[in-house]
C-alpha positions, 0 to 999 in steps of 0.5 A, a space after each residue: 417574153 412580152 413586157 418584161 422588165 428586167 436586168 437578167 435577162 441576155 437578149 434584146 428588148 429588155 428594159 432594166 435595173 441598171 441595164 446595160 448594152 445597146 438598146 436597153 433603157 435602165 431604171 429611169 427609162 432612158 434608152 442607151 444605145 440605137 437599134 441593133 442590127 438583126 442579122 449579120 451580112 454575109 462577107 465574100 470569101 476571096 478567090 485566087 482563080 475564079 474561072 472565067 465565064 463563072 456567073 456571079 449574079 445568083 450568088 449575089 441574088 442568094 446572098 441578099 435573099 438569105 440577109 432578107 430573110 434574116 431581117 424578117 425574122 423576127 416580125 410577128 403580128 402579134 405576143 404570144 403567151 404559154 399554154 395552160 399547164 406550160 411555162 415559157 417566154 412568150 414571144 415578143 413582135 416586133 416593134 411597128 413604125 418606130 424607130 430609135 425605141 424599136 425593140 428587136 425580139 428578145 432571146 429565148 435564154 432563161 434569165 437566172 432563176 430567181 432566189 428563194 427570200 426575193 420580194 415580189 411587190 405589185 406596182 400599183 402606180 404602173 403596169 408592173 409586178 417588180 422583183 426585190 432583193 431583200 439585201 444581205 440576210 434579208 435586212 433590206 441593207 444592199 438591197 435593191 430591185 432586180 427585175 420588173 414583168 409587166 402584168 396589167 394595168 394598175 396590179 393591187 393584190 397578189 398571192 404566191 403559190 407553193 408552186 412559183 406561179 404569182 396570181 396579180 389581180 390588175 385592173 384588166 383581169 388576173 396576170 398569171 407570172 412564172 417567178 422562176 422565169 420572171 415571165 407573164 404567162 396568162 392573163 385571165 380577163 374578167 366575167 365581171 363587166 367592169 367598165 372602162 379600164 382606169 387606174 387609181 384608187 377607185 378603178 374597177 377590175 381586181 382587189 384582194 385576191 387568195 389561193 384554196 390551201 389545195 392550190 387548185 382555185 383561185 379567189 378574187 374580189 372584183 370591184 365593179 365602181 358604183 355599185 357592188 363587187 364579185 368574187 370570181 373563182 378560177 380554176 389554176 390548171 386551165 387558167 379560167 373563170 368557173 363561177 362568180 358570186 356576189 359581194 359587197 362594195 370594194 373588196 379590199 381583202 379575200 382571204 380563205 378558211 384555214 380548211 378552205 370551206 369559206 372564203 371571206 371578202 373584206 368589203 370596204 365601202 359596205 362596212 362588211 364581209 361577205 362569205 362565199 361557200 367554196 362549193 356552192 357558192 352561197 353567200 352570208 353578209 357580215 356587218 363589221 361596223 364598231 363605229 357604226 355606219 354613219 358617213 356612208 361612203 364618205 366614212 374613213 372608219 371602214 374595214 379594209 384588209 382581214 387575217 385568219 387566225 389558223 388556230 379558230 378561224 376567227 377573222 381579225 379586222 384592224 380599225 383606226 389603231 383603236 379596235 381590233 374587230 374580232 369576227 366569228 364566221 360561224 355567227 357572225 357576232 363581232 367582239 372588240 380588242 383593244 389597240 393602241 397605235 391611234 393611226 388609220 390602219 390598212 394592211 396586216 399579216 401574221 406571223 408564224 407564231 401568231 403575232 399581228 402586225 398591222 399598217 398604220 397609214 397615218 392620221 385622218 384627224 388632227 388627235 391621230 398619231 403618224 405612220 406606224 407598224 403595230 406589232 400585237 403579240 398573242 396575249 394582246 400586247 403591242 408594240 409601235 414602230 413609227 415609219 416614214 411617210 403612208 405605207 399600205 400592206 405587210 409581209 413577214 419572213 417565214 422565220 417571223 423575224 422580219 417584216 416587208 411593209 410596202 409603201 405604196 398607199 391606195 391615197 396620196 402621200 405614197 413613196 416608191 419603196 418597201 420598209 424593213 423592220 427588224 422585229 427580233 430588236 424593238 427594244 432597241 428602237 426605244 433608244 434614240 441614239 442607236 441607228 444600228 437596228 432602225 427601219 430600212 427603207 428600200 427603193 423599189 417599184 412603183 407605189 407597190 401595194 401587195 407583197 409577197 415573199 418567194 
């Protein structure tokens, strides 16, 4: 289980939330105890009558080779991770030229699976992936992480297929995680040369990333610093690269058709979106630019992340809480809705039943309003919900009732934590005096971006 952070897990060398146990480093990173003996010495058995002439000496020699043998055992060169098509715990080394932060190799005990409703956040300031229960209901009250499972450097994106398995687009290529264990079990390098392996907003490596419908591919736009980006397809049952196509600057979002013909990348620093034959890997450029393109890569007033409405394959692109760009594929023409939420806005999601919701990080001019949830219904009636501090990406319970805005932010100015709204009871935001139903905020991960509910 090499990498993984977290509280369920019964063996050695796990760091967690509120860890206990010898050797074993909770949320703040302190370690707890010392190393911990990996075997037991064997202790001698009195004798009443030995009989004379009885050498001892190979007995001992026996003793001490078995208690060498044992120490040994868990020395290994190098972590191992599970075959194509196979779940499991990879192996963990053990720790080489250290000594109170050794870490003895962990146990083979599974960890208690993880709950259906569990948020999976990627921890965009670090390395991680961390698991989050939702608290009582789902509310975020009594919630709290639970475990995190080390991906790759600086994770952006992430999306969760029916099967369990999390697909996390890092910086290095994309981590492959069994939810259910809590356990990487691939990495998947990029063809894509990238440079150097940074963090930070402008980091080369993964960006957007989504699954076919089928479940049978995965689609991950590819940003490449300083000049245009990729799509790179994978194929999930070998867990490899079997095409790549062209794209624009940052691909912030991919996202596929609802027949899974097309897959669409939001490219931020190119003011457009490419599409992608899922077959032929043919590619169409699609200006989306209602402010036009003036400023170039200096221009706050860029498109960012995309939905696709199910029922006509329209592409809807938030703008500064002002426009909502509607995209039809198919022609490439570009209509715009109105919106009323005047704040920078970055991630969005839909509901099961149609509504929009979308994250407004904050101003960029002095006119602008704060940090914001809109909530857009189907006939294009809004409702505003502030929040505390920038946030970047949205999820919302399969029931629609609850919405997961993560607060890392791509820019300064992120908090570690997720907010909880209650879309069920806006009208009660309207009242000052009421607490009951407020935005909950939830400590959890480290500046996470990409959510997605298991």
């Amino acid at each position: 289980m090499t990498g993984v952070r977290g509280v369920d897990v019964r063996g050695w060398g796990v760091r967690g939330v509120d860890g206990g146990g010898s050797g074993v480093r909770g949320s703040g990173g302190h370690a707890t105890g010392g190393r911990r003996a990996g075997a037991r010495a064997a202790t001698a058995r009195p004798t009443s009558a030995r009989p004379t002439g009885v050498r001892s000496a190979p007995i001992r020699r026996l003793a001490l080779g078995l208690l060498a043998a044992a120490l040994l055992a868990g020395c290994t060169t190098a972590p191992t991770e599970a075959a194509p098509g196979t779940t499991g715990t990879p192996n963990t080394p053990a720790a080489s030229g250290s000594t109170a932060t050794a870490t003895p190799a962990p146990s083979r005990s599974a960890p208690t699976p993880t709950p259906q409703g569990t948020l999976l956040v990627a921890d965009f300031g670090s390395d991680t992936v961390t698991f989050v229960d939702p608290g009582r209901g789902g509310s975020g009250r009594n919630g709290g992480p639970i475990a995190s499972v080390e991906v790759g450097t600086a994770p952006y994106g992430l999306v969760v297929g029916e099967d369990g398995r999390a697909w996390v687009a890092t910086a290095e290529g994309v981590a492959v995680v069994d939810t259910q264990r809590r356990t990487r079990i691939a990495l998947i390098p990029y063809e894509t040369e990238t440079g150097p392996v940074t963090t930070g907003e402008y980091r080369g490596g993964g960006m957007g990333i989504a699954l076919a419908p089928d479940g049978r591919h995965v689609y991950v736009g590819v940003n490449v610093p300083g000049g245009n980006g990729t799509l790179e397809v994978i194929d999930t049952a070998t867990r490899e690269v079997t095409a790549t196509a062209g794209v624009g600057r940052r691909p912030f979002d991919v996202d596929v058709s609802p027949d899974g013909r097309e897959v669409y990348a939001t490219n931020h620093d190119s003011f457009d979106v490419t599409a992608v034959d899922a077959d032929t890997l043919r590619t169409r450029r699609m200006e989306v630019a209602p402010y036009g393109t003036e400023g170039g890569l200096g221009s706050w007033l860029k498109p960012h992340y995309a939905v696709v409405r199910p029922q006509d394959g329209t592409l809807l692109l938030p703008f500064e809480g002002e426009r909502l760009a509607v995209l039809d594929p198919r022609s490439g023409k570009v209509t715009i809705e109105r919106m009323t939420a005047d704040t920078h806005q970055h991630g969005a999601a839909l509901a099961p039943d149609g509504t929009l919701l979308v994250v407004g990080t904050g101003p960029i001019g002095s006119a602008d309003e704060g940090p914001s949830l809109t909530v857009r219904a189907p006939d294009g009636k809004e409702r505003i919900v502030p929040l505390e501090g920038p946030h970047e990406d949205v999820a919302v319970s399969a029931d629609g009732r609850t919405a997961y805005v993560t607060g890392g932010f791509t820019r300064d100015g992120y908090w570690n934590g997720i907010t909880v709204v209650d879309l069920d009871s806006l009208d009660d935001l309207d009242d000052p005096n009421n607490e009951k139903n407020k935005p909950i905020r939830l400590s959890a991960g480290n500046r996470p971006l990409g959510i997605a509910i298991l």
